[in-house]
C-alpha positions as CSV (number, residue, x, y, z in Angstrom):
1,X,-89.2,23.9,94.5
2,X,-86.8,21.2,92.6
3,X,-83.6,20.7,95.1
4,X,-80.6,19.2,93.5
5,X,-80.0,15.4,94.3
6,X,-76.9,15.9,95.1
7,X,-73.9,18.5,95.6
8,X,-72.8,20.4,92.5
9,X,-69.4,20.3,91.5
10,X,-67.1,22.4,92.9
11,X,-64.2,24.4,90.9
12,X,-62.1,22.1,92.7
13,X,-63.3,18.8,92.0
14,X,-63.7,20.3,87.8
15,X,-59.8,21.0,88.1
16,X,-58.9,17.7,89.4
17,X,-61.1,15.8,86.9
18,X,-59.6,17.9,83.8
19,X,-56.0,16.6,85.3
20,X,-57.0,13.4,85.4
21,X,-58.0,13.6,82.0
22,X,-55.2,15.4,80.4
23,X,-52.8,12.9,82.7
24,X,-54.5,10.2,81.0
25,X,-54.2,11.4,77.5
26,X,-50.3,12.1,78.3
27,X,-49.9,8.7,78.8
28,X,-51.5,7.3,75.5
29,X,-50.0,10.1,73.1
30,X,-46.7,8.1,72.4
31,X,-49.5,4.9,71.2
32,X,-51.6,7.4,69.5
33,X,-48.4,8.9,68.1
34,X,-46.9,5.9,67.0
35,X,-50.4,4.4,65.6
36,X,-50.8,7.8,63.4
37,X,-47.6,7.8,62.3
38,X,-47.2,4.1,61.4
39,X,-50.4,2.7,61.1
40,X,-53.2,5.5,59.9
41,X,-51.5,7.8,57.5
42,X,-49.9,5.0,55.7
43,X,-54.1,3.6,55.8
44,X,-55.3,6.6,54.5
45,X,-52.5,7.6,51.9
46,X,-52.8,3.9,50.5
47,X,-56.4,4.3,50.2
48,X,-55.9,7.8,48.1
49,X,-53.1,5.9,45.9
50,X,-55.7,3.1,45.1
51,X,-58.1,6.5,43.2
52,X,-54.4,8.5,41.3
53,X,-51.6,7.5,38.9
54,X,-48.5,6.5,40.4
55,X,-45.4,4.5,39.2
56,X,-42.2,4.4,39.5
57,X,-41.3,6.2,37.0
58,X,-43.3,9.3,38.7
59,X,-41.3,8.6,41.9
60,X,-37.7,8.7,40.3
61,X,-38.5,11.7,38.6
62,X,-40.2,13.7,42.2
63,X,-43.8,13.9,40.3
64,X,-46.6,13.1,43.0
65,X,-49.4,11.1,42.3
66,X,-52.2,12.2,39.6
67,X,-55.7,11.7,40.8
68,X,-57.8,9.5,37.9
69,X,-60.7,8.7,39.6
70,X,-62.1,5.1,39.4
71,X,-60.0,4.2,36.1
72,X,-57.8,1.7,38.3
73,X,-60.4,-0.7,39.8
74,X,-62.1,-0.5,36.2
75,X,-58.5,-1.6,34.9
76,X,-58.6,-4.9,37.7
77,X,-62.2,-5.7,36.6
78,X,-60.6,-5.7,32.9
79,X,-57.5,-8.0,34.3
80,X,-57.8,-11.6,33.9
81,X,-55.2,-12.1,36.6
82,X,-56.5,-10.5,39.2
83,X,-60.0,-12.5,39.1
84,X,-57.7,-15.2,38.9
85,X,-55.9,-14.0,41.8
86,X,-59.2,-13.6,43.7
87,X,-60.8,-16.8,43.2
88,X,-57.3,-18.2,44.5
89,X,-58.0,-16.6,47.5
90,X,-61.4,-17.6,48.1
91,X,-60.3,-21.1,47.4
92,X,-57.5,-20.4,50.2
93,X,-60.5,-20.2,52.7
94,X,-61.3,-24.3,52.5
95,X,-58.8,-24.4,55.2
96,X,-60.6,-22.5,58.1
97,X,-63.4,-24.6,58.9
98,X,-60.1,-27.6,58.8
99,X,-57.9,-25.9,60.4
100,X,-60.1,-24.1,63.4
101,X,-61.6,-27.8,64.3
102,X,-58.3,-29.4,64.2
103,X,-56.9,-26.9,66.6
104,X,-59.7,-27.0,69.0
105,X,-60.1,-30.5,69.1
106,X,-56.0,-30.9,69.7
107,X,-56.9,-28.1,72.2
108,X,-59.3,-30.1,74.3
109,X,-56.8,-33.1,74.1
110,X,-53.6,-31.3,74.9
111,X,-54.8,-29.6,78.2
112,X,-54.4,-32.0,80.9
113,X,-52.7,-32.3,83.1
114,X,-50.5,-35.2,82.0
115,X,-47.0,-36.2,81.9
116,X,-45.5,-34.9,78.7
117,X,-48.4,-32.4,77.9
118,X,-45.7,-29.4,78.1
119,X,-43.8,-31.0,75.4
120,X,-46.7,-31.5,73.2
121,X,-47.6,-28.1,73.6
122,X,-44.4,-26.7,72.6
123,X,-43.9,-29.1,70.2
124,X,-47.2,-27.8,68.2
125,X,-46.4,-24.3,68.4
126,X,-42.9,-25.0,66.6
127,X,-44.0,-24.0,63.6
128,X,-45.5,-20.7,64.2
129,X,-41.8,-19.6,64.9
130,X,-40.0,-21.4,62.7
131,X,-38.7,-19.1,59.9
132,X,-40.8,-19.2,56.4
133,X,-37.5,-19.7,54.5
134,X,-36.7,-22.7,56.6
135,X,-40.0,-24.2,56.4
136,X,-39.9,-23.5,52.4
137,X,-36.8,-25.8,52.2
138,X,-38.2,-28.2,54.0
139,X,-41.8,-28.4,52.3
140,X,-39.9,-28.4,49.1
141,X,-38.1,-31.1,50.1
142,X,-41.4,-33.0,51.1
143,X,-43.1,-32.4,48.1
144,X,-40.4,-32.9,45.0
145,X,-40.4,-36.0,43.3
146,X,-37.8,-37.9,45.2
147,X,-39.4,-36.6,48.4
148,X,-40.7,-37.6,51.7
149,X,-44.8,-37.6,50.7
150,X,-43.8,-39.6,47.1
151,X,-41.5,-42.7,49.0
152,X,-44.6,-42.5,51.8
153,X,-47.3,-43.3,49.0
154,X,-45.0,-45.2,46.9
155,X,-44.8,-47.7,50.3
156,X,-48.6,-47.6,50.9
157,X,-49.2,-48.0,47.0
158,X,-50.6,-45.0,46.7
159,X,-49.0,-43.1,44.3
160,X,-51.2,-41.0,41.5
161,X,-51.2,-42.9,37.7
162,X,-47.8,-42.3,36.3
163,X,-45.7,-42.2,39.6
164,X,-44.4,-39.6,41.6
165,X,-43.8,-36.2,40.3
166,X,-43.7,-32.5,42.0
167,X,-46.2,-31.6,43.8
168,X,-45.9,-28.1,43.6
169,X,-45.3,-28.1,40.2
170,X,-48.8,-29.5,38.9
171,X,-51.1,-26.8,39.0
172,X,-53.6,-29.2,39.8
173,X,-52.0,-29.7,43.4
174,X,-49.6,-26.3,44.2
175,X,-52.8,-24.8,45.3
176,X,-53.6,-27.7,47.9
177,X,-50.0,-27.9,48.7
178,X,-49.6,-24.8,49.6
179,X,-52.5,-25.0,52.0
180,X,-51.4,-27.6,54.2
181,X,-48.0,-25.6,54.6
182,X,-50.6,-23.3,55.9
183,X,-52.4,-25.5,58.0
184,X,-49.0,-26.3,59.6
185,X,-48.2,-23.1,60.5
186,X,-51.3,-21.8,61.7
187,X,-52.3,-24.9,63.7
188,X,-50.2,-24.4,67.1
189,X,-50.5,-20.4,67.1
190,X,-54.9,-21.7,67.2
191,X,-53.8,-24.2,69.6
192,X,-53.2,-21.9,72.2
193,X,-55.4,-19.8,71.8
194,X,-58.3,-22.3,72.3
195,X,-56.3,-23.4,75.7
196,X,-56.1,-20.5,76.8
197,X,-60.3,-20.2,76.3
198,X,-60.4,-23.5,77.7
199,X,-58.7,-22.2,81.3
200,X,-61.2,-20.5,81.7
201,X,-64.3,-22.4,81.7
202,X,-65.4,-23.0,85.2
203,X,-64.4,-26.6,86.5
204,X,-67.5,-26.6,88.1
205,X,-69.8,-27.5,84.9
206,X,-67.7,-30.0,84.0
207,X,-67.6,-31.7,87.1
208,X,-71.9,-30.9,87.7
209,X,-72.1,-32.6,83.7
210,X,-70.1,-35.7,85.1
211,X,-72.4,-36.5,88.2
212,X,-75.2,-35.7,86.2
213,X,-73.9,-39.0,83.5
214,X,-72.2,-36.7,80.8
215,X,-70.4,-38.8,78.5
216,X,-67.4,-37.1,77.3
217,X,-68.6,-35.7,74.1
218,X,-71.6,-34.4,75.4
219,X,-69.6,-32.2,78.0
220,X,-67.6,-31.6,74.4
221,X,-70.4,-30.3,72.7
222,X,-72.9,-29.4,75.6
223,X,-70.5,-27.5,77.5
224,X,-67.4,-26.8,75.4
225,X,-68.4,-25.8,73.0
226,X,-70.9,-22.7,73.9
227,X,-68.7,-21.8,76.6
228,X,-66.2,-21.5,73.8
229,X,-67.9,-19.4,70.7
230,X,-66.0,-16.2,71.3
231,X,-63.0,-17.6,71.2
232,X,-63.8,-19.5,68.0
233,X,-64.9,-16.6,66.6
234,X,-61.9,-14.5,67.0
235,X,-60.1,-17.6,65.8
236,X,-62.6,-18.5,63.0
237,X,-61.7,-14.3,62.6
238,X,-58.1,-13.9,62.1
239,X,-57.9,-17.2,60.1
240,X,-60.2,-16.2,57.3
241,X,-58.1,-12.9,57.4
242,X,-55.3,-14.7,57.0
243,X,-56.1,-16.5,54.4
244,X,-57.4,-13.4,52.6
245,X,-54.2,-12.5,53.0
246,X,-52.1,-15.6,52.0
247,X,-48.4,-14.4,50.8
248,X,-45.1,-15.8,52.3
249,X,-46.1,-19.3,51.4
250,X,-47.4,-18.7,47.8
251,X,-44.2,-16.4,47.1
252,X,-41.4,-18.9,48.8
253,X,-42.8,-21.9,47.4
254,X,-44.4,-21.5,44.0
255,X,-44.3,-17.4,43.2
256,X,-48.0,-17.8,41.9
257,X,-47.0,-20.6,39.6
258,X,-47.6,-23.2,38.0
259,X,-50.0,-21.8,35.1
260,X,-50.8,-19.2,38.1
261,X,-52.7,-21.8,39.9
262,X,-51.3,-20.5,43.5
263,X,-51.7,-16.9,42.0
264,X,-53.6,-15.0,45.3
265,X,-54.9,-11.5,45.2
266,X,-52.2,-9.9,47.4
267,X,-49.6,-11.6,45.3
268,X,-51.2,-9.6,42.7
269,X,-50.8,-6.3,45.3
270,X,-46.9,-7.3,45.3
271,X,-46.0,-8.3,42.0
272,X,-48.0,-4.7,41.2
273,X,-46.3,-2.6,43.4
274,X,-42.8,-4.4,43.7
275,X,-42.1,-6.5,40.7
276,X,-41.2,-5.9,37.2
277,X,-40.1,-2.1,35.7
278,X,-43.5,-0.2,35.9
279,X,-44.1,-0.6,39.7
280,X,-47.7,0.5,39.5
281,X,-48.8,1.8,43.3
282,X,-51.7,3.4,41.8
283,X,-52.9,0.2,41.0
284,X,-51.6,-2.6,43.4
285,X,-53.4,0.3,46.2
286,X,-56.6,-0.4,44.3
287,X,-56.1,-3.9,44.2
288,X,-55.0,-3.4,48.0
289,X,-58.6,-1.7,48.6
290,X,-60.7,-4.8,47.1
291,X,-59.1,-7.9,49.1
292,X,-59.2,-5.3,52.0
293,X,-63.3,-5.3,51.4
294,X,-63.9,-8.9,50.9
295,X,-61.7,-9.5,54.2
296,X,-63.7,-6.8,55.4
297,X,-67.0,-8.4,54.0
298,X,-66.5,-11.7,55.3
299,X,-65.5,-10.6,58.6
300,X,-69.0,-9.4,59.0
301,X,-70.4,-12.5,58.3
302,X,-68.3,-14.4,60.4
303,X,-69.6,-11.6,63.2
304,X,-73.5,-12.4,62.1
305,X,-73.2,-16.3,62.0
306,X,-71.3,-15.8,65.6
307,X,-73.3,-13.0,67.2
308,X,-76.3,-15.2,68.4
309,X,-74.4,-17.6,70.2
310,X,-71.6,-15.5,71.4
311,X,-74.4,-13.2,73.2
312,X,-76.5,-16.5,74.1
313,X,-73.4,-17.5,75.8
């Protein structure tokens, strides 16, 4: 005869488990609330606008959206713009692999524990909070003819055949502009986030690597490194995101211009959805869906280049 390895459960200890439970789910339901509410209907009825028919036109006059199948993302394979848009964006992605070494490296550098190192590291995260109007003026200012980066090459005799003109306003530069307004922004909010993974390697291999006769790049790249891949991979992560996603720069500085040569794919979403008379939200959803599967897409190769390493480590 099979005996139990243990004592059964009594009506008691089922009572207090389901209380536990239902105490628990008490406690998230204002999250969940707030996340279905603001977060996953407004997902899922974007999704459903990217497959109907709906302007503003239909909105003024109370009509709801007519479902048309696949006919928008068959009108943004027909659109010009929007592969213009999306090859933008692609190009936007020439400053992860820049900007995630940068911050790493200024990382490593920054956290010491030095004199001044404080100020530094405030000093770097400036420009995550500065406001994107502000920084427009002053990147503007930078770039016009009679800027800061013109007199700075003009001293070094650097300046491009025919003198200094507007950056932002050769569409042969806006583009690459634009990105290192980017890379200014992004770089501190990086920063500390490679810090903070840098806490927490144990001071212990670093000080085994030094009696062992580790220069300092070797501990860089024999212990810093591994010990660091899964926070470069949720940085490597959100940055190609990002840049995916590249808006507030593009809109404040150029609007997509010159010749749309800083023309991304969700400034295509926006000038869809919120610009000119038609406001098409049938369309800029669709167009919504498609960057939302390449960020997807690319997200999952970031997770299989990473994976190995990450579980290694």
């Amino acid at each position: 005869m099979i005996q139990s390895s243990g004592p059964r459960p009594t009506g008691r200890r089922i009572r207090a488990g389901l209380r536990d439970t239902l105490l628990s789910y008490a406690f998230l339901a204002p999250a969940l609330v707030l996340l279905a509410v603001f977060t996953f209907y407004p997902l899922g009825y974007g999704a459903y606008l990217g497959f109907t028919k709906y302007t503003g036109a239909q909105f003024a006059q109370g009509l709801g959206p007519q479902f048309i199948g696949l006919e928008n993302f068959k009108a943004l394979i027909a659109d010009p713009l929007f592969w213009t848009g999306l090859k933008n964006s692609l190009k936007y992605l020439l400053i992860v692999p820049i900007l995630q070494f940068a911050s790493l490296a200024v990382a490593v550098l920054v956290n010491r524990n030095l004199p001044g190192m404080a100020f530094f590291r405030g000093a770097y995260y400036v420009p995550v909070v500065t406001s994107i109007s502000l920084a427009a003026v002053m990147w503007e200012w930078v770039y016009n003819k009679e800027g800061t980066l013109n007199w700075i090459l003009g001293a070094l005799h650097l300046l491009p055949q025919g003198g200094a003109f507007g950056w932002l306003n050769n569409e042969h530069t806006a583009l690459y502009a634009i990105l290192l307004v980017t890379f200014w922004r992004g770089f501190g909010y990086y920063m500390v986030l490679y810090i903070a993974g840098l806490q927490s390697i144990p001071e212990e291999l670093e000080e085994a690597a030094v009696l062992d006769g580790a220069n300092r790049w070797q501990r860089f790249w024999g212990i810093t490194v591994p010990m660091m891949r899964p926070t470069i991979l949720l940085c490597t992560l959100l940055s190609t995101i990002a840049a995916i996603r590249a808006l507030e720069e593009v809109l404040v500085l150029t609007n997509g211009g010159p010749l749309n040569s800083t023309y991304t794919a969700l400034m295509y979403v926006y000038s869809k959805a919120f610009q000119g008379f038609n406001f098409d939200y049938g369309l800029a959803s669709a167009a919504g869906l498609v960057v939302a599967a390449v960020a997807l897409a690319l997200s999952l190769l970031n997770f299989r280049f990473f994976r190995s390493d990450v579980e290694e480590s």
